[in-house]
N, C-alpha and C positions, 0 to 999 in steps of 0.2 A: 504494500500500500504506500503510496506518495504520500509527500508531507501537504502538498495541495489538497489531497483526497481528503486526508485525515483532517484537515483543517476543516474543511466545507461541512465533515458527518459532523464534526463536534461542534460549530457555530449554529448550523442547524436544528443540532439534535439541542443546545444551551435553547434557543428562541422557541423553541416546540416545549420545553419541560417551566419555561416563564408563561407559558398560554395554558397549558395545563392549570402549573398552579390559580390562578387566575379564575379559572373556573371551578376547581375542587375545592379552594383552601378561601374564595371568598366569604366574610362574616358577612351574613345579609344582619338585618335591622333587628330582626326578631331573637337571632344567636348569641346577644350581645350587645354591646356598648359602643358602636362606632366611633371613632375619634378622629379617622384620616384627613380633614379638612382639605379635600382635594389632593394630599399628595399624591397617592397613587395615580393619578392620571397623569401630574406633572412631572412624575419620575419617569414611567413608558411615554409620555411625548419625547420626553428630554433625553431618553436612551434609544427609542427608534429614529427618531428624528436626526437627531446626530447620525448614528450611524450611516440610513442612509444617504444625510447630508456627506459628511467622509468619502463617503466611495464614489460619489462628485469628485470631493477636493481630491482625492488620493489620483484619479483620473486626468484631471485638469490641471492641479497646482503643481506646480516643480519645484518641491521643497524635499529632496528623497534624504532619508534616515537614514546613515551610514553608507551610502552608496560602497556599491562594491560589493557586500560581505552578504551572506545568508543567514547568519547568528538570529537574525530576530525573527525569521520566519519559526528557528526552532525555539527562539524566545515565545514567541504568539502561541506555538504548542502547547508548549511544557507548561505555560501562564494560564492559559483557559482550563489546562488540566487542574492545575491547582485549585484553581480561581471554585471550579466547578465542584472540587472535591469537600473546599471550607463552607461552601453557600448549602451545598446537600446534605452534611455534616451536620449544620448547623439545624436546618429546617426539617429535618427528620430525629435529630433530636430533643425540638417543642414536641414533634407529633401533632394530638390535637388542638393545643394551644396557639400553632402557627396560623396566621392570617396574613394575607396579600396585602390586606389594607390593614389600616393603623384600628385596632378593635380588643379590648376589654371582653373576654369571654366570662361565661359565668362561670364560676368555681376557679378559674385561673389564677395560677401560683406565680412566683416569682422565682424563674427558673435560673440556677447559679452555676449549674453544672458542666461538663464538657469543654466545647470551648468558648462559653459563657464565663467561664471562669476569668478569661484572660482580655476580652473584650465584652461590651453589651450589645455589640450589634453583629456579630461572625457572618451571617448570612451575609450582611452590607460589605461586610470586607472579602467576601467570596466575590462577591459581585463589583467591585471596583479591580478586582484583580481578571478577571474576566473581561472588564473594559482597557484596561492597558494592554490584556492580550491583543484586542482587536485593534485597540493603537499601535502596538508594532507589529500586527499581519499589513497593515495599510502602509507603513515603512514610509512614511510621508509626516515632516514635522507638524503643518497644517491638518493636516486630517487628525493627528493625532492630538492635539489640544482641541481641536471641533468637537471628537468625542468625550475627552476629560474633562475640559469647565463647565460646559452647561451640566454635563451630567453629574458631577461633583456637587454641585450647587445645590442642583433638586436630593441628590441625598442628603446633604448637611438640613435642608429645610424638613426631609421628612424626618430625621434623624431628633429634631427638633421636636415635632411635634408628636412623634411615637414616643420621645421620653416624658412630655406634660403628661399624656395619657397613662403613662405608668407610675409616674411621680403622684398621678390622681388617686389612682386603682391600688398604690401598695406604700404610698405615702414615706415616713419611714425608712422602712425596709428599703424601699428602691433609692431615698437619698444615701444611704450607708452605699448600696453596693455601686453607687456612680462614683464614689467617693475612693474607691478600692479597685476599680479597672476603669480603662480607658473604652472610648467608643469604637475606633477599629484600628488602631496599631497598639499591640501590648508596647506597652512603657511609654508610647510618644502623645496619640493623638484617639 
């Protein structure tokens, strides 16, 4: 299998298993406590839109990332593999507590475990690292900031608004454990 091939099942099969969840893992009204204030829509504008704004610029602009070398195609690889393995990781170990959108289930804990323990948002930083993949499969400096600010942006703002929600729902408790890991780099950020 090429690294081309391999590249296209795993980009694809990534955007097939975010449509998915999307429809399995959303909290309608009645399941819970809705809180998402619109992010969820601002976050998939701001991650497909880029995208396929990128593959414009990656086409059009001539701004090439490292010309020459191949390293980032296997970078874009090895990244989305990871990217895919923290975000899976993370969202099958809420289980049923996971929700697409920002939502307060009922009976819902305050879950510390895994790799919760070390960030509060793993799934987000599965999914950041999954977009720098796709930043250097495009191997274009342009395409690759097209993809990371806007989309950076809309996560810091959901990231924002899914902690009110939980700072709501476990008061307390969820101040302490913001207090003791970071949001998505253990020790930085």
């Amino acid at each position: 299998m090429t690294i081309p091939l391999l590249w296209i099942i795993l980009f694809y099969g990534w955007t097939a298993s975010e449509i998915i969840l999307v429809i399995v893992t959303r909290t309608r009204r009645s399941g819970g406590q809705v809180r998402d204030r619109g992010s969820l829509l601002l976050l998939w504008g701001a991650i497909f839109g880029t995208i396929t704004a990128t593959n414009w610029v990656d086409h059009w602009v001539h701004a090439p990332m490292f010309p020459g070398t191949h390293w980032p195609r296997y970078a874009a690889l090895g990244l989305m593999i990871a990217g895919l393995g923290i975000r899976w990781t993370a969202i099958l170990s809420l289980g049923k507590a996971f929700s697409v959108n920002v939502a307060i289930r009922d009976k819902q804990t305050l879950y510390r475990s895994g790799l919760y323990r070390f960030v509060r948002h793993p799934s987000y930083t599965g999914l950041v690292v999954c977009l720098v993949a796709v930043a250097f499969a495009g191997r274009n400096w342009a395409g690759a900031a097209l993809v990371l600010v806007p989309t950076t942006a809309a996560l810091v703002y959901r990231m924002h608004v899914e902690e009110k929600a939980l700072q709501g729902a476990f008061g307390d408790a969820y101040r302490a454990y913001s207090q003791t890991t970071k949001r998505l780099i253990p020790g930085i950020y």
